[in-house]
PDB file of N, CA, C and O in Angstrom, chain B, residues numbered from 101:
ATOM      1  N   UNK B 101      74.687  63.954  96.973  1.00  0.00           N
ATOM      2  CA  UNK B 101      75.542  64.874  96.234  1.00  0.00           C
ATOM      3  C   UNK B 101      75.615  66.226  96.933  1.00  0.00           C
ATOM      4  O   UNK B 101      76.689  66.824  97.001  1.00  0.00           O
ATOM      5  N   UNK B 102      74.649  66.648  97.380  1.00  0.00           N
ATOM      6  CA  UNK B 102      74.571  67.746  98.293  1.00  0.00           C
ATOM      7  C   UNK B 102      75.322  67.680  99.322  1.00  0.00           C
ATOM      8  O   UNK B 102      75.900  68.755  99.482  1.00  0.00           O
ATOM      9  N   UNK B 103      75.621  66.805 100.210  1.00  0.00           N
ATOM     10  CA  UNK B 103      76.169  66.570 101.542  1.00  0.00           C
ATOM     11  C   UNK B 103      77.785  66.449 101.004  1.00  0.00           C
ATOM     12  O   UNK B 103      78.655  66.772 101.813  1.00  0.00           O
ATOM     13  N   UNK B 104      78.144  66.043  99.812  1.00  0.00           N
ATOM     14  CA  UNK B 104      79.518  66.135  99.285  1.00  0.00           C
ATOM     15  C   UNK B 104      80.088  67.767  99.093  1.00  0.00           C
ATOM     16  O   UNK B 104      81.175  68.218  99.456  1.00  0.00           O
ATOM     17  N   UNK B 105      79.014  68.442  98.428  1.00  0.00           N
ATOM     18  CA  UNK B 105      79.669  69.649  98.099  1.00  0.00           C
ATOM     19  C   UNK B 105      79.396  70.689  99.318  1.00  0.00           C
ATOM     20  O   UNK B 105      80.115  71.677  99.470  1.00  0.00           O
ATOM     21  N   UNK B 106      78.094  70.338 100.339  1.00  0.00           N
ATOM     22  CA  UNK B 106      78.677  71.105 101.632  1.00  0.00           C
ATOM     23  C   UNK B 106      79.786  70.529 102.773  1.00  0.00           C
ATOM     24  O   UNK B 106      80.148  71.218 103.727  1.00  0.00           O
ATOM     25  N   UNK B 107      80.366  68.871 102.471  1.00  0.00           N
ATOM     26  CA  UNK B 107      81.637  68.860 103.126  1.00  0.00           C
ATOM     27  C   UNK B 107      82.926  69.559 102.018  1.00  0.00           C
ATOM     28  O   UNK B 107      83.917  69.823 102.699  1.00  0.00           O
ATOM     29  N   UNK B 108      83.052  69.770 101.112  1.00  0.00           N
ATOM     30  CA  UNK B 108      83.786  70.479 100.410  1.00  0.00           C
ATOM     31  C   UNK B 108      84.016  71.800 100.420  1.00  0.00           C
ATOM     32  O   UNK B 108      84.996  72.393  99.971  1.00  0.00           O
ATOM     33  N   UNK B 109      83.007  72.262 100.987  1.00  0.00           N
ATOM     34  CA  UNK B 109      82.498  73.897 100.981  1.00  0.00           C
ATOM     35  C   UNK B 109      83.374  74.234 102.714  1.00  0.00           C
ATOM     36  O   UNK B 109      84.205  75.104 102.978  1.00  0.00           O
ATOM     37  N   UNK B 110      82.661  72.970 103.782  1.00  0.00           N
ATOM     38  CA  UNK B 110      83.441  73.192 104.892  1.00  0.00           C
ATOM     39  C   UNK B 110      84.463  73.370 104.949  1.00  0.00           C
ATOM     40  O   UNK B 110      84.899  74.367 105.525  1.00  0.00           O
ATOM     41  N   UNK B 111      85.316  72.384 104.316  1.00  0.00           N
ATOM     42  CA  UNK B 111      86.639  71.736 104.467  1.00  0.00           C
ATOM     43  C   UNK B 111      87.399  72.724 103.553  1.00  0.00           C
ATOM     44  O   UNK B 111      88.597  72.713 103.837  1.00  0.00           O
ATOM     45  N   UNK B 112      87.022  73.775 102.311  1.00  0.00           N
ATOM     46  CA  UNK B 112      87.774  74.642 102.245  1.00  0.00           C
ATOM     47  C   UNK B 112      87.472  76.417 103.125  1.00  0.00           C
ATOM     48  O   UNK B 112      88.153  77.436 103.005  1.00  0.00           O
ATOM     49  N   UNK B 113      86.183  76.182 103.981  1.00  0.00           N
ATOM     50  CA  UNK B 113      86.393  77.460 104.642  1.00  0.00           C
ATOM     51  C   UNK B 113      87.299  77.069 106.135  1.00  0.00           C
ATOM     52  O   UNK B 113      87.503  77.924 106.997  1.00  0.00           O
ATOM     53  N   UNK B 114      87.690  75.908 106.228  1.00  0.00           N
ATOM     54  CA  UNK B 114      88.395  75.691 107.409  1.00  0.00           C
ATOM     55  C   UNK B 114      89.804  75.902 106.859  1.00  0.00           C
ATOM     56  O   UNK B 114      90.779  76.433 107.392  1.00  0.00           O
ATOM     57  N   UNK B 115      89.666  75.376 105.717  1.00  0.00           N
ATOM     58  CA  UNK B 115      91.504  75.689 105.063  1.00  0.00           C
ATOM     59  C   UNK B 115      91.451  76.932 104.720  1.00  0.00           C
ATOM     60  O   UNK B 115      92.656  77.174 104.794  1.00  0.00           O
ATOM     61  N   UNK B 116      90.885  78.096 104.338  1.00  0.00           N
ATOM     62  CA  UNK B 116      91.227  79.298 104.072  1.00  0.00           C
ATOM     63  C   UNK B 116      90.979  79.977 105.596  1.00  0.00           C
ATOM     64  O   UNK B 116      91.587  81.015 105.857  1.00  0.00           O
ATOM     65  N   UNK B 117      90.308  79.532 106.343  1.00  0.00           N
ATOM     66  CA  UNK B 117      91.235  80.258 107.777  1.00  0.00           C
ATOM     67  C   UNK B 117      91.996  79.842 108.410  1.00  0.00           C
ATOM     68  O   UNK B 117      92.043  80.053 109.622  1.00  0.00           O
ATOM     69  N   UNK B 118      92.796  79.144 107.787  1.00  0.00           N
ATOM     70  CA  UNK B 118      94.026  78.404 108.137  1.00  0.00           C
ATOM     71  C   UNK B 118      94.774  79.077 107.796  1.00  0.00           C
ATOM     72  O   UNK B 118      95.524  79.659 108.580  1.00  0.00           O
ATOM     73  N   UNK B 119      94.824  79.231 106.437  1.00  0.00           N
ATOM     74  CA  UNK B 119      95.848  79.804 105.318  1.00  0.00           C
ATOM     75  C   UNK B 119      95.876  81.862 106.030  1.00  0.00           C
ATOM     76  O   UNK B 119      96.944  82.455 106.184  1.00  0.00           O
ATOM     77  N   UNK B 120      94.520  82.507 106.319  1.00  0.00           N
ATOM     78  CA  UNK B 120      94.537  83.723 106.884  1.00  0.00           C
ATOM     79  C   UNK B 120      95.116  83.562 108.163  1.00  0.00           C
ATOM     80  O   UNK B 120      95.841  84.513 108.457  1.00  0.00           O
ATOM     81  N   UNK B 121      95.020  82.436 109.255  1.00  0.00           N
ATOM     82  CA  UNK B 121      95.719  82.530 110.368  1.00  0.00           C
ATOM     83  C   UNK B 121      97.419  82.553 110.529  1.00  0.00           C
ATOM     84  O   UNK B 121      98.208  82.907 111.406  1.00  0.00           O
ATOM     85  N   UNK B 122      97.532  81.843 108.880  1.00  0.00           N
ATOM     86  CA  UNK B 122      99.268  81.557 108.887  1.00  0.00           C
ATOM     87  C   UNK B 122      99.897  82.897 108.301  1.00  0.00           C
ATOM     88  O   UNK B 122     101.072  83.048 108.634  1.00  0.00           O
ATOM     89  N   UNK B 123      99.362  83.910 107.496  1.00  0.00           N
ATOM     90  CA  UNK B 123      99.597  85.192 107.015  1.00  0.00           C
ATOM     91  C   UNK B 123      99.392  86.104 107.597  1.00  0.00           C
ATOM     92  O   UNK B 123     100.070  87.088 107.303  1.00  0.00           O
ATOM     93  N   UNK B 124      98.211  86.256 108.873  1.00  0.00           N
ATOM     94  CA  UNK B 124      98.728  86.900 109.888  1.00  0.00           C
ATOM     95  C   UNK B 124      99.379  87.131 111.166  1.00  0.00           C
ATOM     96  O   UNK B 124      99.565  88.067 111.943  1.00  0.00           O
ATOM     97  N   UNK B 125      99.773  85.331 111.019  1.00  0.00           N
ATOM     98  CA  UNK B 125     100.986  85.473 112.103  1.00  0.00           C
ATOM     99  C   UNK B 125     102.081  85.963 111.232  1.00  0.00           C
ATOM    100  O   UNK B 125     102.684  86.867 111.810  1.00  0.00           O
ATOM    101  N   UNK B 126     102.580  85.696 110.016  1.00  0.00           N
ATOM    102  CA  UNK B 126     103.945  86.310 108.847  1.00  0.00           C
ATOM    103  C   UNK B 126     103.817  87.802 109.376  1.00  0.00           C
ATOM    104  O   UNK B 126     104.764  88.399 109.887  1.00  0.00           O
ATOM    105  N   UNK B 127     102.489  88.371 109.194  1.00  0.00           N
ATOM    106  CA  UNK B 127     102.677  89.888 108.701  1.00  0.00           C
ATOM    107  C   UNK B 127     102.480  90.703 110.544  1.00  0.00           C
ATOM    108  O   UNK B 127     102.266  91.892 110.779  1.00  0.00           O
ATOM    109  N   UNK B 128     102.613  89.800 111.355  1.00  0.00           N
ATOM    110  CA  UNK B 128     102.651  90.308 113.030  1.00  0.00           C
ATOM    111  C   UNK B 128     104.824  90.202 113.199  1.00  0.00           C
ATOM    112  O   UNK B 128     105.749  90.921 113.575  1.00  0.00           O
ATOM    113  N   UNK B 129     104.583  88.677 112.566  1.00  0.00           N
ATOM    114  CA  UNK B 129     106.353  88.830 112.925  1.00  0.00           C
ATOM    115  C   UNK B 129     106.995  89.358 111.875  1.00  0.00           C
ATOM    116  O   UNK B 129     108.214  89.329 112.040  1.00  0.00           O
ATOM    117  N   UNK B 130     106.671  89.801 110.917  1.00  0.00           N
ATOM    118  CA  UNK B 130     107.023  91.180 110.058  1.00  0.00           C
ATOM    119  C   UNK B 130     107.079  92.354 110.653  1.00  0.00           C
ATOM    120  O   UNK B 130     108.116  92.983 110.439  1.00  0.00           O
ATOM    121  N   UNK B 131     106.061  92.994 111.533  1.00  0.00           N
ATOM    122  CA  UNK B 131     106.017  94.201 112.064  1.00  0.00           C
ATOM    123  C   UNK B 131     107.048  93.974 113.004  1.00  0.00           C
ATOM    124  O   UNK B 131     108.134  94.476 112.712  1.00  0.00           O
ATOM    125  N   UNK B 132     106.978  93.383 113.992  1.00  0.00           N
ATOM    126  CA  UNK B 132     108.101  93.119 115.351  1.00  0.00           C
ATOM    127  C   UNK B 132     109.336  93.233 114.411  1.00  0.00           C
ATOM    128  O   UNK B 132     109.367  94.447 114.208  1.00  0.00           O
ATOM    129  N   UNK B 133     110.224  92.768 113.817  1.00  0.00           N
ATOM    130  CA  UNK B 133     111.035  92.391 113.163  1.00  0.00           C
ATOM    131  C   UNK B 133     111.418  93.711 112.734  1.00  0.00           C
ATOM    132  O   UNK B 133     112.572  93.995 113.057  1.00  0.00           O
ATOM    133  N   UNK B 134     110.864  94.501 112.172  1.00  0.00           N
ATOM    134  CA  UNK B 134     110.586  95.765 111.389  1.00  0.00           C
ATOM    135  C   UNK B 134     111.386  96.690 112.476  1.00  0.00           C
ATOM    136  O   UNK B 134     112.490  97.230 112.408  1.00  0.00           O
ATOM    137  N   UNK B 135     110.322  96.656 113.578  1.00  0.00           N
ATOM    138  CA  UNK B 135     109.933  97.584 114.853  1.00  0.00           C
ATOM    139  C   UNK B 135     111.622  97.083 115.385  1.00  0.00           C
ATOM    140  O   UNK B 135     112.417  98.022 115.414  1.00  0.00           O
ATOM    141  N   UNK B 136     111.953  96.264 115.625  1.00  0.00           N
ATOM    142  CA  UNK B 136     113.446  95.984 116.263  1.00  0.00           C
ATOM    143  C   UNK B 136     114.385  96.590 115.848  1.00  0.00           C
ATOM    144  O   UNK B 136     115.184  97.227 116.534  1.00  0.00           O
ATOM    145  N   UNK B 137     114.395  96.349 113.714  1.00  0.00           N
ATOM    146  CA  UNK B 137     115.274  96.896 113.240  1.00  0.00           C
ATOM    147  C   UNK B 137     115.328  98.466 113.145  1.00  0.00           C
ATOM    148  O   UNK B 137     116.305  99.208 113.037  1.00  0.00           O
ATOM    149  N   UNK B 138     114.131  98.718 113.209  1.00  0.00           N
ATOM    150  CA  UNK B 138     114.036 100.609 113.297  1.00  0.00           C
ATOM    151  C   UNK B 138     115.095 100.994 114.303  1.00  0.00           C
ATOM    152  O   UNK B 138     116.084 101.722 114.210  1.00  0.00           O
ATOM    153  N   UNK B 139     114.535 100.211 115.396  1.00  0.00           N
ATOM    154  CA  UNK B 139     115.316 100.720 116.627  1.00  0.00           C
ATOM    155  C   UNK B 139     117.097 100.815 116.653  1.00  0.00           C
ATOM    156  O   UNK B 139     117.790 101.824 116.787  1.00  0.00           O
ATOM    157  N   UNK B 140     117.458  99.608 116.502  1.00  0.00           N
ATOM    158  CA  UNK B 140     118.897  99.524 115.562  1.00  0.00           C
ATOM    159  C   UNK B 140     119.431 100.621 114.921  1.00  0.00           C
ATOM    160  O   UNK B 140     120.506 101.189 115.116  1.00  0.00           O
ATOM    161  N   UNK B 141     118.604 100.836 114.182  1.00  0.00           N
ATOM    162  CA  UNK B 141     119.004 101.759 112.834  1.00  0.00           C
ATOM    163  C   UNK B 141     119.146 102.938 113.818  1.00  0.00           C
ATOM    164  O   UNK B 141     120.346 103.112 114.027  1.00  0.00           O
ATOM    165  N   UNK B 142     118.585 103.586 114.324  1.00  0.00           N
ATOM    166  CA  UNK B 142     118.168 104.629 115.183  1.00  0.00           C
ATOM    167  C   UNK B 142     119.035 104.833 116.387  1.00  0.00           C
ATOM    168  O   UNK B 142     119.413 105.932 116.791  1.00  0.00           O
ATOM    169  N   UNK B 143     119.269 103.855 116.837  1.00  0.00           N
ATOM    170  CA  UNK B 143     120.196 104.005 117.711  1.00  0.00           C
ATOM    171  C   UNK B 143     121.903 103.792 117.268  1.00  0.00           C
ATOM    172  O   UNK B 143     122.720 104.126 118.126  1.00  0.00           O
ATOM    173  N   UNK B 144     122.434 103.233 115.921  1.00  0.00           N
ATOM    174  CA  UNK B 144     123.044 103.405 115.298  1.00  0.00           C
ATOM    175  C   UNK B 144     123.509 104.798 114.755  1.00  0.00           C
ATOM    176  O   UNK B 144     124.696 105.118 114.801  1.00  0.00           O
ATOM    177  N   UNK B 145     122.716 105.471 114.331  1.00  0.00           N
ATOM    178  CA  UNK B 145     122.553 106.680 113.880  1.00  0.00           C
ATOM    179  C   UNK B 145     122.802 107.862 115.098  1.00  0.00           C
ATOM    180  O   UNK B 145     123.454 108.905 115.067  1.00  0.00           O
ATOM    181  N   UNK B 146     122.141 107.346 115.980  1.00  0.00           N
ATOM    182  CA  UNK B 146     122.472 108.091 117.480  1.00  0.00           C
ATOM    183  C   UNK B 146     124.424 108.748 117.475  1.00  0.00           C
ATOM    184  O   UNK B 146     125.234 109.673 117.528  1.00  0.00           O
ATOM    185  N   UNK B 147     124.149 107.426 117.373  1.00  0.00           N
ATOM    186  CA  UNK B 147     125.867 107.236 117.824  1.00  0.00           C
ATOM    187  C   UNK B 147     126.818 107.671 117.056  1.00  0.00           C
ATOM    188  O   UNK B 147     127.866 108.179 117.456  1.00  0.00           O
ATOM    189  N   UNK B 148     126.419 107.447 115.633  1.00  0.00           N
ATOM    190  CA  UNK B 148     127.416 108.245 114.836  1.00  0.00           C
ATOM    191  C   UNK B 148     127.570 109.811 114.876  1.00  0.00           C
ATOM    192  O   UNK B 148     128.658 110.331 114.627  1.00  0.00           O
ATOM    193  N   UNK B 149     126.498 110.522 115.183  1.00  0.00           N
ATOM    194  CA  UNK B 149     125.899 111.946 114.996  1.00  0.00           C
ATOM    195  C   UNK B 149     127.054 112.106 116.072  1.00  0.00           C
ATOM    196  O   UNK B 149     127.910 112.953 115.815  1.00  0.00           O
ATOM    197  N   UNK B 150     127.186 111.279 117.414  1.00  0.00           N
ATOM    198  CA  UNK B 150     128.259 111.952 118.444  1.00  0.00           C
ATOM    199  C   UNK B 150     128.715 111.902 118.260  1.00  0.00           C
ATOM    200  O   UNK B 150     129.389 112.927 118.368  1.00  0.00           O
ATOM    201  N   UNK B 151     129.432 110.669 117.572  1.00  0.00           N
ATOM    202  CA  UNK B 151     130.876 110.608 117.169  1.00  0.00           C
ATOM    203  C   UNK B 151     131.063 112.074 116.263  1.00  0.00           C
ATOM    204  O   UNK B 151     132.010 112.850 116.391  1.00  0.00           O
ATOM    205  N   UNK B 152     130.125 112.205 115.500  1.00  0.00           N
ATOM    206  CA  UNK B 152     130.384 113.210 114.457  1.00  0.00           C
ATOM    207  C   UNK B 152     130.852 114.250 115.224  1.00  0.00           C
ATOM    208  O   UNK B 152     132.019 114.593 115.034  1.00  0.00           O
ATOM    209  N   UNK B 153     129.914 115.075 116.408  1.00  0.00           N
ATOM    210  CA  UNK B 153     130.180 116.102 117.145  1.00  0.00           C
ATOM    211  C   UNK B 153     131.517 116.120 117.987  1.00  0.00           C
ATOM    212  O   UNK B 153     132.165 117.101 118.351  1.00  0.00           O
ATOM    213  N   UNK B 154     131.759 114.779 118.199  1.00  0.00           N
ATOM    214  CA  UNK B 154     133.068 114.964 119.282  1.00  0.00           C
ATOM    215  C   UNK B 154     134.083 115.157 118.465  1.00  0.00           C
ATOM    216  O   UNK B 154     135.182 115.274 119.006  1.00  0.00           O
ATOM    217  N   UNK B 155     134.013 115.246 116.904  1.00  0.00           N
ATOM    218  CA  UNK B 155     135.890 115.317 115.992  1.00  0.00           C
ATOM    219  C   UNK B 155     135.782 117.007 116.376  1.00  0.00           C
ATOM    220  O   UNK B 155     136.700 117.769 116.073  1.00  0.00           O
TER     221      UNK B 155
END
């Protein structure tokens, strides 16, 4: 009975660093994703400000 509940004990600390390895790959391609669109935005914004200055 012992040898049941330490393969149970294994087999969910291998699945909960599974489950942490799959949420911090989400929250890495969250940041990139983020970090791209900033740039967008920003360089969007660039552009209008000239446009603004050149009327």
């Amino acid at each position: 009975m012992l040898d049941e509940r330490a393969q149970i004990s294994v087999e969910l600390i291998v699945l909960l660093a599974a489950v942490v390895a799959i949420v911090l790959l989400l929250v890495s391609q969250l940041q990139s994703t983020t970090e791209k669109g900033s740039k967008v935005i920003e360089k969007k914004t660039e552009d209008i400000f000239k446009q603004i200055e050149d009327i």
